[in-house]
C-alpha positions in Angstrom: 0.0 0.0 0.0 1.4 3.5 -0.7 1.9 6.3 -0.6 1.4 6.5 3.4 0.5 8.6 4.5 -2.0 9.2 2.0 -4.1 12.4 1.6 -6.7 11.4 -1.4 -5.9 7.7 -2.7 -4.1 4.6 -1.9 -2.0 2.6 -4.6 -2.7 -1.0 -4.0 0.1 -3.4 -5.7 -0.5 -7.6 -4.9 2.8 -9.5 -6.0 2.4 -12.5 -7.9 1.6 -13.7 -11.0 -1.7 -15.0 -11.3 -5.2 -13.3 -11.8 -6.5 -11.6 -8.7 -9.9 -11.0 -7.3 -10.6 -9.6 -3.6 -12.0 -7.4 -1.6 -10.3 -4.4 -0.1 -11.8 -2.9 3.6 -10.7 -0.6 5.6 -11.6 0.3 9.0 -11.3 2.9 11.8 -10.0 2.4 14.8 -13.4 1.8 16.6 -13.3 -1.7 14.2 -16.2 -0.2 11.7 -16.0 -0.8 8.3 -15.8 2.7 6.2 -14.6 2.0 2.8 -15.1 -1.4 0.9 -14.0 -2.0 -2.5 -13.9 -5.1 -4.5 -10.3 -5.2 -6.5 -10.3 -7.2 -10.2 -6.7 -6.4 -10.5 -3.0 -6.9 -9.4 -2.6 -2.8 -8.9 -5.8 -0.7 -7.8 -6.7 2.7 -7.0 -8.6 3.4 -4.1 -9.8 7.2 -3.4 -10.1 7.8 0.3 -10.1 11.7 0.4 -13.8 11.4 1.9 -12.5 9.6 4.7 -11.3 11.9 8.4 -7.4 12.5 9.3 -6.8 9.4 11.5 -5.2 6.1 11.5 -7.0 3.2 9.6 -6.4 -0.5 8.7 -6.9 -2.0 5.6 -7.7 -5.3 5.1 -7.0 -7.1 1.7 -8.3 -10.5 1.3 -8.7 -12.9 -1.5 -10.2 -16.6 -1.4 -7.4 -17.7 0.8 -5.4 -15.0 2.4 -6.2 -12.1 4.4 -3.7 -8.9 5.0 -4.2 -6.4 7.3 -1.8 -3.1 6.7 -1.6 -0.1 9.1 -2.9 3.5 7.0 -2.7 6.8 7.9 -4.6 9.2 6.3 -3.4 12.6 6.2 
C-alpha cells in the first residue's frame, strides 16, 4: 500500500503472477468498516479523500489469504 500517509488515494500493488480478485476494507480504529471496494486487479486505486485524518487498517483478502496493513490518512 502506498503512498502512506495518503491524503486522497491509496495505490494498492498484490505480488504474484496470477489473476486476482478480492475485496479491499478498511476500517477505523473503533473496528467499523468505512470503505469497501472489491479489487479485479493486481494494482488498484482506491480514493479515500472522503474519509477523516486518523489512523485506519486496511484489510486485503482474497479466497485464501487475508492482509491487514496499518494506513494513515493525512
Amino acid at each position: 500500500i502506498y503512498p502512506n500517509p495518503a491524503s486522497t488515494a491509496i495505490n494498492i500493488k498484490i505480488n504474484g503472477s496470477s489473476p486476482v480478485g478480492g475485496q479491499v476494507d478498511i476500517y477505523d480504529m473503533t473496528g467499523r468498516i468505512v470503505l469497501s471496494e472489491s479489487i479485479n486487479n493486481q494494482e488498484a486505486s482506491i480514493a479515500i479523500a472522503n474519509l477523516t485524518p486518523g489512523v485506519y487498517v486496511v484489510s486485503i483478502s482474497d479466497k485464501r489469504n487475508r492482509y491487514f496493513k496499518k494506513l494513515v490518512k493525512e
